[in-house]
C-alpha atoms as a printed R data frame, in Angstrom:
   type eleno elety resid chain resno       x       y       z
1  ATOM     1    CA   UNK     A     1  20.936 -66.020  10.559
2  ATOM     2    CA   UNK     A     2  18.188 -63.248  11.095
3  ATOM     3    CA   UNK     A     3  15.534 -63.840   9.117
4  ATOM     4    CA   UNK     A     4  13.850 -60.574   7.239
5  ATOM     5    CA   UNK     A     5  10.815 -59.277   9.209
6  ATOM     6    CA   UNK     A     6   8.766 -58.936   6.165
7  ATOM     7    CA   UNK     A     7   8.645 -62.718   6.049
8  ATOM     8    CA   UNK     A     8   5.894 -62.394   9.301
9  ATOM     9    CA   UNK     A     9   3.670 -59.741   7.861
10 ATOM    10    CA   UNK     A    10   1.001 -61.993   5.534
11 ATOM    11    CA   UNK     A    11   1.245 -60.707   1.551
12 ATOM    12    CA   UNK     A    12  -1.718 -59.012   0.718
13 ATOM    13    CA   UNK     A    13  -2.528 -57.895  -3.146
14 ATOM    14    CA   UNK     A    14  -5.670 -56.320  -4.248
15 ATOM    15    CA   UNK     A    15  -6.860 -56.223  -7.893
16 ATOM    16    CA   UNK     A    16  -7.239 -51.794  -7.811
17 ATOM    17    CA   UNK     A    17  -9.605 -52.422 -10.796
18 ATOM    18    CA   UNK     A    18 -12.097 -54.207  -8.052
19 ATOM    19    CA   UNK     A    19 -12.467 -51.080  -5.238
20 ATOM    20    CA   UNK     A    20 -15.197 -49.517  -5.012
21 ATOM    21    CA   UNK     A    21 -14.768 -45.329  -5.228
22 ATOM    22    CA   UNK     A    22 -15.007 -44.904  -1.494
23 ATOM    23    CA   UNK     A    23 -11.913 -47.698  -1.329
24 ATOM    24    CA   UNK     A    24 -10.079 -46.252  -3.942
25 ATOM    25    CA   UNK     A    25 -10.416 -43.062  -2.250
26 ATOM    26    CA   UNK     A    26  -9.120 -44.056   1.080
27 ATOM    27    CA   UNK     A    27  -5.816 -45.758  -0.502
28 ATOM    28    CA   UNK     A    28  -2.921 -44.168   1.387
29 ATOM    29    CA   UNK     A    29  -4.570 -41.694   3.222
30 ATOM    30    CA   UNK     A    30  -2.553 -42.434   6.499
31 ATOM    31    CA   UNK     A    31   0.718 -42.501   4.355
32 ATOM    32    CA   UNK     A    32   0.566 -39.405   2.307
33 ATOM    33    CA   UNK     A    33  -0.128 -35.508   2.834
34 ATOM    34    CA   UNK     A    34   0.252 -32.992   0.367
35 ATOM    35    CA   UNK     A    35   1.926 -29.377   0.276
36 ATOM    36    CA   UNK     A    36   0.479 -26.613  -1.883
37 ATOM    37    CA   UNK     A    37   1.113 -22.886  -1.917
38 ATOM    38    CA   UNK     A    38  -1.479 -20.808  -1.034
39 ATOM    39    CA   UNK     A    39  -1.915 -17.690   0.240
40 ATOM    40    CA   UNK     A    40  -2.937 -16.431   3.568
41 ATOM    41    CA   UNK     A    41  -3.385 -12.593   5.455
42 ATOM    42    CA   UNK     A    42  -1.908 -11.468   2.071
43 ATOM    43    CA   UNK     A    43   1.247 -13.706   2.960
44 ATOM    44    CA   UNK     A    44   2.198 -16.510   0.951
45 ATOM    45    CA   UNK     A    45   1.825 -19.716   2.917
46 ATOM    46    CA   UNK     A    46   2.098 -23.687   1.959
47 ATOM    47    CA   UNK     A    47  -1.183 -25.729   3.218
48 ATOM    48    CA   UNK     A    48  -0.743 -29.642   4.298
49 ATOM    49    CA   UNK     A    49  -3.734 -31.929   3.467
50 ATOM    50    CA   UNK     A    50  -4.135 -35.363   3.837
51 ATOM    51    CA   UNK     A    51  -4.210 -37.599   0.933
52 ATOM    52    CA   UNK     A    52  -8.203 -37.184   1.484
53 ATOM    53    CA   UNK     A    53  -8.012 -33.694   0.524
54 ATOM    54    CA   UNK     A    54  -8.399 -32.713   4.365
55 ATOM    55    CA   UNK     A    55  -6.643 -29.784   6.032
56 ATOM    56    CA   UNK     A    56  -3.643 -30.337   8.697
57 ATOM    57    CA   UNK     A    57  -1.769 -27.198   8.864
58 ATOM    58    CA   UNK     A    58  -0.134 -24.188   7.226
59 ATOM    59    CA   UNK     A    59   3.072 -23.563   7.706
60 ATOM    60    CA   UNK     A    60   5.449 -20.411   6.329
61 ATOM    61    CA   UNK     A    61   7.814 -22.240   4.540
62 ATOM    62    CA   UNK     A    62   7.694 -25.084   2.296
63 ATOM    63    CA   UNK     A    63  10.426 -26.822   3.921
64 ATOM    64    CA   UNK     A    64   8.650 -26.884   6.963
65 ATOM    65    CA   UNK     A    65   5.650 -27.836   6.004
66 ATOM    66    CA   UNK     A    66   7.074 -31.302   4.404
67 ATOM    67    CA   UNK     A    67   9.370 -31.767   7.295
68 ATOM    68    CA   UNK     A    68   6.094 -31.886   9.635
69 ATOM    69    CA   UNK     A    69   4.378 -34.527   6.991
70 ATOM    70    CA   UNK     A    70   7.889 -36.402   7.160
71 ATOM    71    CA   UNK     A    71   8.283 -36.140  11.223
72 ATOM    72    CA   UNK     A    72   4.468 -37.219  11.486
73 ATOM    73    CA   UNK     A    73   5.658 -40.697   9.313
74 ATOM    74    CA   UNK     A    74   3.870 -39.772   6.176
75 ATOM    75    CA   UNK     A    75   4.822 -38.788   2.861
76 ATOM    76    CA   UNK     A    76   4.939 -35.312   1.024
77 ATOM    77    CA   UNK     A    77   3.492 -34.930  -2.345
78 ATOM    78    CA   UNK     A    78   4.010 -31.527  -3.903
79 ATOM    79    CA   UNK     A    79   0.617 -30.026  -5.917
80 ATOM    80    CA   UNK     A    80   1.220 -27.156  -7.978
């Protein structure tokens, strides 16, 4: 019988009350990117930025721009 890979990776669980703002901050900031409308040359455009608030990339369309976060294994949020 296979046995579920998970089983090898060591269970980690942090009390979030217990970080520090700079930890807090960095929580999922490889994982997660954002997409907001903005607007650019007069054009309306939709910026990515890391879960850090840093800038990736603009792209036209909004479906692009969270198919790039998506394709780059991260995960869209949607700011409004």
């Amino acid at each position: 019988m296979n046995e579920p890979v998970d089983k090898e990776l060591p269970q980690i669980a942090v009390n979030i009350r217990h970080l520090s703002a700079e930890q807090f901050s960095a929580l999922g900031v490889s994982q997660m990117a954002y997409v907001k409308q903005v607007v650019m040359n007069g054009a309306p455009a939709f910026a990515i930025h890391g879960a850090d608030g840093t800038p990736m990339a603009v792209a036209d369309d909004e479906a692009v721009a969270r198919a790039a976060i998506v394709q780059h294994e991260m995960v869209p949020a949607r700011v409004h």
